[in-house]
C-alpha positions in Angstrom: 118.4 140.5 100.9 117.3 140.9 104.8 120.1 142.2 106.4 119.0 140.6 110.1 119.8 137.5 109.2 123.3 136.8 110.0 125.9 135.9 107.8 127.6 132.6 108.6 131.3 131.1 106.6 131.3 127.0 107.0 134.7 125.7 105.9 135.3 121.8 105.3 139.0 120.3 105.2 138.8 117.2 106.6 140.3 115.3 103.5 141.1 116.1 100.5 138.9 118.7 99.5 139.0 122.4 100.6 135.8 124.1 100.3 133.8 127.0 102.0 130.6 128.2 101.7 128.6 131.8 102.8 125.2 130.9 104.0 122.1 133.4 105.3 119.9 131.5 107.3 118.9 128.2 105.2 120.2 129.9 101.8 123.4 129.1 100.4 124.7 132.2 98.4 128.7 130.6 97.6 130.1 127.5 97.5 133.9 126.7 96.4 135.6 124.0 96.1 139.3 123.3 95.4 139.5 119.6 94.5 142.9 117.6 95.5 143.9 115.3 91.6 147.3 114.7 92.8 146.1 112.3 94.9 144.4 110.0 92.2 147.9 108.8 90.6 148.4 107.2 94.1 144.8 105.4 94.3 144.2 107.1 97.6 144.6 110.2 99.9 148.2 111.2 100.7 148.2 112.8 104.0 151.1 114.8 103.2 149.9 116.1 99.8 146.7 116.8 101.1 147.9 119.0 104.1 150.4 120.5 101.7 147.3 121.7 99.0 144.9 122.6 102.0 147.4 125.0 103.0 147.9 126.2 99.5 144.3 126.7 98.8 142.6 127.8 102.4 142.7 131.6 101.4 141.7 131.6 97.9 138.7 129.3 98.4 137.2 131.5 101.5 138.2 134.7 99.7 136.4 133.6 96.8 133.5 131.9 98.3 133.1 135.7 100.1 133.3 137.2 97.2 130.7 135.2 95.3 128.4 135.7 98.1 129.0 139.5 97.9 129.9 140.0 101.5 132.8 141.1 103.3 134.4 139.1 106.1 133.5 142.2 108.8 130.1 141.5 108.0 130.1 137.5 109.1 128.4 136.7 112.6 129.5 133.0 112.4 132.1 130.8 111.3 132.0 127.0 111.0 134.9 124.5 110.5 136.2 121.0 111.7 139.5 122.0 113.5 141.6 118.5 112.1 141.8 116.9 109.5 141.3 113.6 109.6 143.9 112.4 106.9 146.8 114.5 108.1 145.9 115.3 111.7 147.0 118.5 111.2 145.0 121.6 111.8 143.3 123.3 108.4 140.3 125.2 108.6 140.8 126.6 111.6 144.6 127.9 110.9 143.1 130.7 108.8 141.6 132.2 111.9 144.3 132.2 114.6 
């Protein structure tokens, strides 16, 4: 694997899902994601149960998604992520990183 080709983390919260992926240019070498069931006993997205399970799974799912990849969080150039989610207009992805 080139090593000049930076390393970038995308993280996507903006509902009910919480995934990440660890991308190298166009090549996508992780992607995990923690699916939200609680929500289908209710026919719909709970904005409290989905804020509640983003914060629950935020660090597991970029840990693992690093792991995967084989790379170490020192060693990422970029990292992309919508800062609200739309469903509980509370920050997600970007909390990890303050």
């Amino acid at each position: 694997m080139r090593t000049d080709i930076p390393y970038i983390l995308a993280i996507e919260s903006s509902c009910d899902d919480t995934s990440a992926a660890v991308m190298q240019g166009d090549k996508v070498l992780s992607n995990v994601i923690a699916s939200q069931k609680i929500h289908e006993e209710y026919g719909g997205v709970v904005p409290e149960l989905a804020s509640r399970a983003h914060q629950q799974n935020i660090i597991p799912v970029v840990h693992q998604a690093l792991q995967r990849a084989g790379v170490a969080k020192e060693q990422l150039s970029a990292i992309g992520f919508y800062p609200w989610a739309r469903a509980t207009r509370l920050p997600t992805g970007g909390r990890i990183f303050r």
